[in-house]
N, C-alpha and C positions, 0 to 999 in steps of 0.2 A: 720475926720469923727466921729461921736457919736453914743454911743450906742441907738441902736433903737429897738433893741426888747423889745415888751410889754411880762413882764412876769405876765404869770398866771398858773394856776393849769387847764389842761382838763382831767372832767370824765363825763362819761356818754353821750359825744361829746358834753357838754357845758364848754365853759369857763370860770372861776373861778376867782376872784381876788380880794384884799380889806375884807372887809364885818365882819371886826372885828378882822380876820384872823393876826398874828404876821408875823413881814416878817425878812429877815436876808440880809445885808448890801451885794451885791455882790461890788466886790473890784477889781481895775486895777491893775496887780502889779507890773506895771512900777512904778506908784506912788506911791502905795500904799490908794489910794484916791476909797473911793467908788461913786460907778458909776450907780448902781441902785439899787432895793432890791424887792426879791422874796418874794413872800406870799409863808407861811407854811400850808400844810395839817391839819386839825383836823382829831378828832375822827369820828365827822361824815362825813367828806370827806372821810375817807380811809373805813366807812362802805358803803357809796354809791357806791363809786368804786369798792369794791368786789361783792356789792348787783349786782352791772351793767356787772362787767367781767363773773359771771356765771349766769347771765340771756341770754347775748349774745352771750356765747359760744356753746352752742344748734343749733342753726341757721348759725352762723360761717364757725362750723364744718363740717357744711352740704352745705352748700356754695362752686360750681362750681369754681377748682382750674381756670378754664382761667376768672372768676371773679376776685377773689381773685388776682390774678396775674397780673390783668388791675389795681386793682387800688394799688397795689403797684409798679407798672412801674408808672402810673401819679404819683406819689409822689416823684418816682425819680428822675422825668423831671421836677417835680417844684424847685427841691433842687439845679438841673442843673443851672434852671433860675435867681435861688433866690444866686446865690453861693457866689457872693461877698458880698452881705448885711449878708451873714450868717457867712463866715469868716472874714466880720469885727468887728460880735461880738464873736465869736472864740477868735480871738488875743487880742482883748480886756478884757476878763476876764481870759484867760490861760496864755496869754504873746507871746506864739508860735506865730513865724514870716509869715506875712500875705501868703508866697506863700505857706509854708506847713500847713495853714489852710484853703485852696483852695484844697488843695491836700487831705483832709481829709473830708472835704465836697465831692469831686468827688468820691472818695472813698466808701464814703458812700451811694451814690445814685449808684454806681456799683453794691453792696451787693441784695440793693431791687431788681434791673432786674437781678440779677443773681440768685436768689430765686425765684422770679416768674417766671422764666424758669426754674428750679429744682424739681417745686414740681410736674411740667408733668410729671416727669422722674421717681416718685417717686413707685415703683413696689412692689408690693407684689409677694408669689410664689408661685406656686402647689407643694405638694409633689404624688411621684409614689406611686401608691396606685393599689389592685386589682379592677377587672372592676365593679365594682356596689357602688365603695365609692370613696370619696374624702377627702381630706386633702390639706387645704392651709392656708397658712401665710400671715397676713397681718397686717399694721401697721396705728395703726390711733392717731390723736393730744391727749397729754397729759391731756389737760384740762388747764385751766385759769394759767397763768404765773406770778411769779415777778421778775420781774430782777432790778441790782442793778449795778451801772457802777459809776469808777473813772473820775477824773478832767483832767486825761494828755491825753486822747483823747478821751473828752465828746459825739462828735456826732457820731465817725466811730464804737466804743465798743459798741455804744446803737445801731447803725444803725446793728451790728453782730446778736444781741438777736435778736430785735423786727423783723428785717423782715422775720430770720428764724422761727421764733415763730407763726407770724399772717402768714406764707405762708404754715405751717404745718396742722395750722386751733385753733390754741390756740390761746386765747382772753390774754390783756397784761395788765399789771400795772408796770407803771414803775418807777423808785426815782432816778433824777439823781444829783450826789453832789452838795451843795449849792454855790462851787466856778463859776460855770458853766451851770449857770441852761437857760442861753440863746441861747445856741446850741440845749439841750432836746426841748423848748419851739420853736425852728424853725423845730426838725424834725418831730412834731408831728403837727406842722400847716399844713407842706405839707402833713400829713396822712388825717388832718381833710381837705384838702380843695379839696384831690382827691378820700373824697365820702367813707371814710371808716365806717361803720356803727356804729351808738350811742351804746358805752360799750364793743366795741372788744377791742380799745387802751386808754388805761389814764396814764396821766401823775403826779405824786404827787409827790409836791418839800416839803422839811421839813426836821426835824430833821430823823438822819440815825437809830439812837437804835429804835425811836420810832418807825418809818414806818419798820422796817423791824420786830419788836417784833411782831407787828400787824398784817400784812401779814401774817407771817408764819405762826404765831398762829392759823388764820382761816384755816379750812378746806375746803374753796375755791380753796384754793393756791395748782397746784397738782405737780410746780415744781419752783424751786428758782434756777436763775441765776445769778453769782458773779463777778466780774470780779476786785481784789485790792488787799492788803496786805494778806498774809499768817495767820497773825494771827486774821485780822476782819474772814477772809472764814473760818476757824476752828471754832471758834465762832457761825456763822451763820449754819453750819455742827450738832452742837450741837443742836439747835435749831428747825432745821428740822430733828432730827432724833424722836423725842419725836410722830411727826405724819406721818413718813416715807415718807417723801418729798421728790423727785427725786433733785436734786442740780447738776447741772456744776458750778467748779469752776478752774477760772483761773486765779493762785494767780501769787507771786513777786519770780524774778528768781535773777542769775547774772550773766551774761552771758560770758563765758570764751572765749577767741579768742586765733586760735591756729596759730600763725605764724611762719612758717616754711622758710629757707634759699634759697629751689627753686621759692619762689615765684618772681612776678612780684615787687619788693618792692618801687617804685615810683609809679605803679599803685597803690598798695595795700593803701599804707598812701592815695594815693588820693580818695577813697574811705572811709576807716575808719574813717578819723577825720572828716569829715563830718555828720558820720554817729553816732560816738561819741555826736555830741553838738546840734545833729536833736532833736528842742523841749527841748534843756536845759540839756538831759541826762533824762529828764523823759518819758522815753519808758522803758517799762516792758523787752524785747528782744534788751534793749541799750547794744552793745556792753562793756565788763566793764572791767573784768581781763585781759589782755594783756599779753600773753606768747610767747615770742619770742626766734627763737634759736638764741644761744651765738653767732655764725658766724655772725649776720646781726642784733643782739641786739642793739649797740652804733649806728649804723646807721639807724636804725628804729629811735630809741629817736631823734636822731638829728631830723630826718625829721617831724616826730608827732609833737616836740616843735616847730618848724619853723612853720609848718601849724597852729599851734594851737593860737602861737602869731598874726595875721594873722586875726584871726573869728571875724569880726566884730559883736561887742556886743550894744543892742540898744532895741528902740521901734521894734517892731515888724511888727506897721503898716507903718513904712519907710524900704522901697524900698530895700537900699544898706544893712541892717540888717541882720546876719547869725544867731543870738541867741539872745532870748528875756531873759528875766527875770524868775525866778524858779516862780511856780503858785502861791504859800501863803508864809505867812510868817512864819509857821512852816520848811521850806525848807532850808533857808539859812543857818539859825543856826545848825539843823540838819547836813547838808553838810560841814560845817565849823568844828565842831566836830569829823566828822570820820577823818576828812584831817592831823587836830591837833595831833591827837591819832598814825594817819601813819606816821607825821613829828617824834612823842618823840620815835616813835619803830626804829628807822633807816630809813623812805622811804625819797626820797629826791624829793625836789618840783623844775620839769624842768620848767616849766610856771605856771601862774595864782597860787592858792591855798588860794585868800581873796576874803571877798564880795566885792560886788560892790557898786558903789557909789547910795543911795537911792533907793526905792523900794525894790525888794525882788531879784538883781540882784549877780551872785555868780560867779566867773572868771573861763572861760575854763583852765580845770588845766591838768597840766601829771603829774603824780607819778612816780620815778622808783624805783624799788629794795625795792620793798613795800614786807613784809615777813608775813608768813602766819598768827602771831599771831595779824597783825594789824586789828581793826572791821572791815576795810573797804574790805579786804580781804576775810571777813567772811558775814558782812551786805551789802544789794544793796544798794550803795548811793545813786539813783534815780535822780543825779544830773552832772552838769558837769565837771565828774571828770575820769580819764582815771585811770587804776592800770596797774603797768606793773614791770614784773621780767623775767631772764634767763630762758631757760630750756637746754637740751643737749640732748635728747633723746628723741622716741616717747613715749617708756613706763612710761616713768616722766610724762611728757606732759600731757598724757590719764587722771593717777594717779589725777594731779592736776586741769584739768577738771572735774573729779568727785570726787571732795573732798569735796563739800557741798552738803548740802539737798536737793538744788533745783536742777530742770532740765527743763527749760522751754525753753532756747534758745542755741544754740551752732553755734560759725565759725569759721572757717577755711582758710586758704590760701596756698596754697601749686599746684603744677603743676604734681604731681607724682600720676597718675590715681590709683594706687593698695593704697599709704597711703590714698587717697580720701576716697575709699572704706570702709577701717579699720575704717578711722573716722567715715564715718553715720554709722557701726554699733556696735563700742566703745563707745563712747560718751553718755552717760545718761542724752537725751534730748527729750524733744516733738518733737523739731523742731532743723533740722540741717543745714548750709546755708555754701555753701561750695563754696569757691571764687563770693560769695553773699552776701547781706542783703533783699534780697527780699524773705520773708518768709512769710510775711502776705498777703494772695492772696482770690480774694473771692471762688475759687475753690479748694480750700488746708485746709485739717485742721487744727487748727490751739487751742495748750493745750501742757498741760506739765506732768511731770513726776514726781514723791515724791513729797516734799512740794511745789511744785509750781503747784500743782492741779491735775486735771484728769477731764474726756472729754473731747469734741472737740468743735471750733466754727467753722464757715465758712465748706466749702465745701458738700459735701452731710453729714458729719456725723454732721454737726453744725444741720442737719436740723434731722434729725435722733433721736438726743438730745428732741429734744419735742413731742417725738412721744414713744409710746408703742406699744407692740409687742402682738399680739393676735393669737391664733394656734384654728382653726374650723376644726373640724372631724367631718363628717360625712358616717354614714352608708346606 
């Protein structure tokens, strides 16, 4: 199958593309070989598009939620229809294996009909007041948006913003990385094809410093949303504080897994190593630190290595494939390095720990008795690589769960209801997943805690996010 999406640039609900315009090589990274090439936004493209997001924000805003909400359910249903031509360019420019780029496509058309049913829901309140006054609250769309979204799950991250965003009644500019800009370019065909009005949604692919210096800069932009590294969102945070730009950001975490001795531990391995090499290891809430107690330590590793040897590694668009290839070529090397650094500290390599053969392909690895001074202990490897040491106690355990800065994802295993407990309310995390990995829901919030951000996506507070707070009294 070939790639088939035409990519262009939509603003102002025309399509874009050519016209002098530079473009940038998108690249497969099985091969390494590129496979088409996005046109980049200009200066006058990104003033059209802001000219267009708050000309049609006016009318939007004032736009009948069960409108607004028809045509972001068609757009669901097109993405429904469209699912396999969209996940075959998915796996083709990210590498992610064709069934969990189905899974992220369906996902994503989830998000829109669970929004367009949210925003009925969405209530304002009276406050008690003596009889001849009143006092209520209520909440209306921020104004014109720009959000900003990563490569390792290009369509379901953008599918989180936008449809909260345009169901709130905020018009959207969106820029999504140049690794992946064929996923953005299908989600916003099915916006444009089920009727959403010229300059509510645009699409602008291009370079990331520029289009985001540019956005922010205008005083169109009344809110920025981030969703990637810790230190681009810091970055971006500086940038919108100069014109007090409302920002959610949901940066890079490392997620600590707490394994404890009563668990199920044939189920649990059949679970986690799965869940380990889902998309390469590049999930923001990929399972990463491994902390197992000493009682069931050497038998956890045995079983992790066994299943890990095991992951068949490959194309993505074949069948029998468990793990595609890391998404660029920045990744392997990257990943290769922290491995090195955990080999000369003392960690010792149970499986995998080299690349792979051509493209940007990197071996499911286990690490064990990896110690705290190793990066990889410290830095998120983003890739596929497991970290794992003893622990003997909960209070250790806790301790070395929050011993970094981030706090975006946290799990657990264990069968003993009261340590369950302790864990969601010890653990220094947005999100807690306790004999789970299912945390990304479209009715759950979904953000993290210290350096891995603040705000929510998904659930009512994702929708909340684009909206301000206004208090009328009268007399």
């Amino acid at each position: 199958m070939g790639y088939e999406t035409d990519l262009k640039l939509f603003i102002d609900g025309v399509w874009k593309s050519g016209e002098g315009r530079d473009a940038h090589d998108v690249v497969n990274p099985v091969t390494a070989d590129a496979i088409a090439a996005v046109p980049y936004a200009t200066q006058a493209d990104l003033d059209e598009a802001l000219a267009a997001a708050n000309r049609a924000w006016p009318e939007w805003r004032s736009t009948e939620v069960e409108k607004r909400g028809a045509i972001l359910r068609k757009a669901a249903a097109l993405m429904r229809e469209r699912v396999d031509v969209i996940a075959a360019t998915l796996t083709q420019e990210q590498g992610k294996v064709i069934a969990e780029a189905k899974a992220e496509v369906l996902g994503s058309a989830q998000l829109f009909d669970w929004y367009a049913e949210e925003i009925k829901r969405d209530y304002g309140r009276t406050l008690v007041r003596p009889a001849g006054q009143l006092s209520r609250v209520i909440k209306q769309p921020v104004g014109p948006v720009a959000t900003f979204t990563p490569w390792n799950f290009p369509i379901y991250l953008l599918a989180k913003k936008v449809a909260a965003a345009l169901a709130a009644g905020c018009t959207v500019i969106s820029r999504p990385p140049h690794e992946t800009p064929g996923s953005a370019t299908e989600l916003f065909r099915a916006l444009a094809d089920a009727g959403i009005p010229s300059g509510v949604a645009q699409l602008v692919q291009g370079d990331a410093n520029f289009i985001s210096t540019t956005l922010i800069a205008s005083r169109t932009i009344r809110k920025v949303s981030f969703t990637g590294s810790t230190g681009v969102g810091k970055h971006l945070m500086k940038l919108c504080a100069d014109s007090m730009t409302l920002v959610t950001m949901e940066l890079g975490g490392h997620a600590p897994v707490l394994i404890f001795d009563d668990c199920d531990l044939e189920k649990t391995l059949d679970m986690v190593v799965p869940q380990k090499f889902r998309n390469a290891g590049q999930v923001c809430v990929s399972p990463t630190r491994f902390y197992v107690q000493s009682s069931i330590y050497d038998a956890f590793l045995k079983g992790f290595a066994e299943r890990t040897a095991k992951v068949k590694v490959g194309n993505g668009l074949e069948a029998e494939t468990r793990m595609g290839p890391l998404a660029n070529a920045r990744r392997p090397d990257a990943v290769s390095q922290l491995v090195d650094d955990a080999k000369a500290k003392g960690a010792r390599v149970l499986t995998g720990g080299e690349r792979g053969d051509g493209g940007y392909f990197f071996q499911p690895t286990l690490l064990a008795d990896v110690p705290d001074e190793a990066e990889i202990m410290n830095e998120e490897p983003f890739g596929p690589v497991a970290v794992s040491r003893a622990f003997d106690s909960f209070d250790e355990v806790i301790e070395h769960a929050n011993r970094l800065p981030y706090g975006l994802a946290a799990f657990a295993f264990t069968e003993n209801g009261r340590r369950a407990n302790l864990i969601g309310d010890l653990v220094e995390s947005g999100m807690v997943g306790i004999n789970t990995f299912a945390i990304s829901i479209a009715d759950a919030p979904f953000g993290g805690v210290k350096d891995s951000g603040f705000g929510s996506e998904g659930g009512k507070e994702g929708l909340e996010s684009y909206q301000v707070v206004k208090a009328i009294h009268q007399a």
